[in-house]
N, C-alpha and C positions, 0 to 999 in steps of 0.2 A: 189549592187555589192561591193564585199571590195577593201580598195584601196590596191593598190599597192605603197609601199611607202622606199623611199631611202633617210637614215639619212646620213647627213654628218656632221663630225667631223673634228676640228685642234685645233692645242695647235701651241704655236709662237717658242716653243722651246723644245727640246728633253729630256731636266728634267721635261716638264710639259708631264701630261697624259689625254687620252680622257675618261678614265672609266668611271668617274661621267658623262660625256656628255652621252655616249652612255647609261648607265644605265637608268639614266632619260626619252632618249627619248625611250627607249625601253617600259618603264612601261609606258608613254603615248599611244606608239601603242598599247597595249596589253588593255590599257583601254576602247580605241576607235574602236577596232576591227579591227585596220589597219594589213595590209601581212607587213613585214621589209623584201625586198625584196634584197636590195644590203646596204653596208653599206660602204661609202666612207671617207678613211681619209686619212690626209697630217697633219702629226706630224714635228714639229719643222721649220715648214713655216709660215710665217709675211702673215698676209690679206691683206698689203701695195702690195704684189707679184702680178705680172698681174698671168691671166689664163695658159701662158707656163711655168710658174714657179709652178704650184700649180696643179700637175699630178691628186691628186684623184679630185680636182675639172673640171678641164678637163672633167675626164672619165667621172665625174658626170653629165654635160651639153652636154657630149654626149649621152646619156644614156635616157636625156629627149628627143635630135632632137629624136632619134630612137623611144619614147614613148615605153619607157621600165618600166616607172613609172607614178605613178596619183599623185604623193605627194610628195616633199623634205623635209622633217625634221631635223633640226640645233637647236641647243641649243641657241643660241644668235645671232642679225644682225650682230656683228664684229666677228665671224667665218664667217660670206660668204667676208663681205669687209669694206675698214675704211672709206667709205663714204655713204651717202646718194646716192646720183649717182651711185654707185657702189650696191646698193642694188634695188635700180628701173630696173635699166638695168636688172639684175638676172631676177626680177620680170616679167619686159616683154618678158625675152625669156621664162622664165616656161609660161606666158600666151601663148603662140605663139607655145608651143607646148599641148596644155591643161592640164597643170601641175598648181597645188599650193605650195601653200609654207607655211609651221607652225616652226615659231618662239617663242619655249618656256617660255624664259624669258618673251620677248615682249608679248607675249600672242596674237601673230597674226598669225589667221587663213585664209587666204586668199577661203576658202570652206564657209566660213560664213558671209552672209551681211556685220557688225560690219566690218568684216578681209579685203572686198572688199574693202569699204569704209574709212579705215585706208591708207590702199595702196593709195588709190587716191588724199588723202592728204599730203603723203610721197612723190608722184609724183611732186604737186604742190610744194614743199618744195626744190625739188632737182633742180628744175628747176628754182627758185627763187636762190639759191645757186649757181647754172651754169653763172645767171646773175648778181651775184654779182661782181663773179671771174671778169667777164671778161671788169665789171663796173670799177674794181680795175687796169686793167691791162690798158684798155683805156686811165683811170686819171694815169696811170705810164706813159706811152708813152708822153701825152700831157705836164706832166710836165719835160720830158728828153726835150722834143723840145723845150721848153720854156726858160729852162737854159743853152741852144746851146748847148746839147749836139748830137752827129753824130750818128742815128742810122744806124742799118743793119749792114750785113756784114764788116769788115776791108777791104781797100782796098788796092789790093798787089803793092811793089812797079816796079818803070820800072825792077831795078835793078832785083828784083826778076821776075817778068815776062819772062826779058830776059835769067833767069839761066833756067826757066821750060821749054821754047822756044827749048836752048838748049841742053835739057837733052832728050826732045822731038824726036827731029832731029837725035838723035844721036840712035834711038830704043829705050829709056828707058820706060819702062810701067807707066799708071797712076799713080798707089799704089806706085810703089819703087821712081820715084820721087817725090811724097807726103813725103815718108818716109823720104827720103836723103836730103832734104832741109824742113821737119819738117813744112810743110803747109799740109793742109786739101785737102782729095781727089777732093771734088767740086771744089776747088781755081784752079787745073791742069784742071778738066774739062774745067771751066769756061774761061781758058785762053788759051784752047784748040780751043773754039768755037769761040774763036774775034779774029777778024784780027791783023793781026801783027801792025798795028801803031796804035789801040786802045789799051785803056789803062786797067787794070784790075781790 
């Protein structure tokens, strides 16, 4: 059966263009007998951009829940995203709708043994990567504590409690006294929810 297959394309900025991208992977479907069924692109948008930022990659992930496609094909892994993490996740929502993924540069076909087992490797790698981060973030924390310094939150003073108390009292909304004394909406909630001789 041929597949059905939906290239997508980005360039990070509006003086760059996808032609060569699209070119390229057009002559690989046309090699391999694939259908180019939709072709999705977001010109002058950063791979750093989550998914609401990044409209044709959006439609594009919708396009696989609905199994509108057998195939994504992308010129390079930094058109989908600037991580490793960022490229596994893709990976397991195209598995999860029985979609693959062919990355030209990379020469990874997820349709071919070899492509499976790259992926799986990629997997191990992102996940060794996730626990580096948060290896890093531990030994930050550990040494903030060590050198006394105060995590969390700041905490508000009476003086400010008692202006939010009465701005409170008096009908003012959460947001406009966040706004009007220039503290954070949570800090109003938060001093919403404790008792008046607790402190905030």
């Amino acid at each position: 059966m041929t597949k059905r297959v939906a290239i997508y394309l980005r360039v990070s900025t509006k003086e760059q263009t996808t032609e060569n991208q699209r070119r390229e992977l057009e002559v690989v479907a046309e090699r391999a007998g694939w259908d180019v069924v939709r072709v999705f692109e977001d010109a002058g948008v950063s791979g750093a951009k989550g998914r609401e930022k990044r409209p044709a990659y959006d439609a594009l992930l919708k396009a696989v829940a609905r199994r509108e496609v057998d195939l994504v094909a992308a010129w390079s892994v930094d058109r989908l995203g600037r991580s490793m993490q960022d490229l596994v996740s893709f990976l397991e929502d195209l598995k999860g709708h029985g979609a693959d993924l062919y990355l030209h540069q990379q020469a990874l076909d997820t349709t071919t043994p070899s492509g499976r087992a790259l992926f799986g490797m990629m997997a191990v790698f992102a996940e060794f990567e996730r626990a580096m981060i948060q290896e890093r973030v531990h030994a930050g924390l550990s040494r903030a504590k060590a050198q006394g310094k105060k995590l969390g939150r700041p905490t508000l003073s009476a003086d400010m409690e008692a202006k939010v108390r009465a701005l409170r009292a008096e009908g003012m909304g959460v947001v406009k006294v966040a706004k009007s004394l220039g503290i954070g909406v949570s800090a109003v909630q938060r001093i919403d929810a404790l008792p008046p001789s607790t402190s905030a």
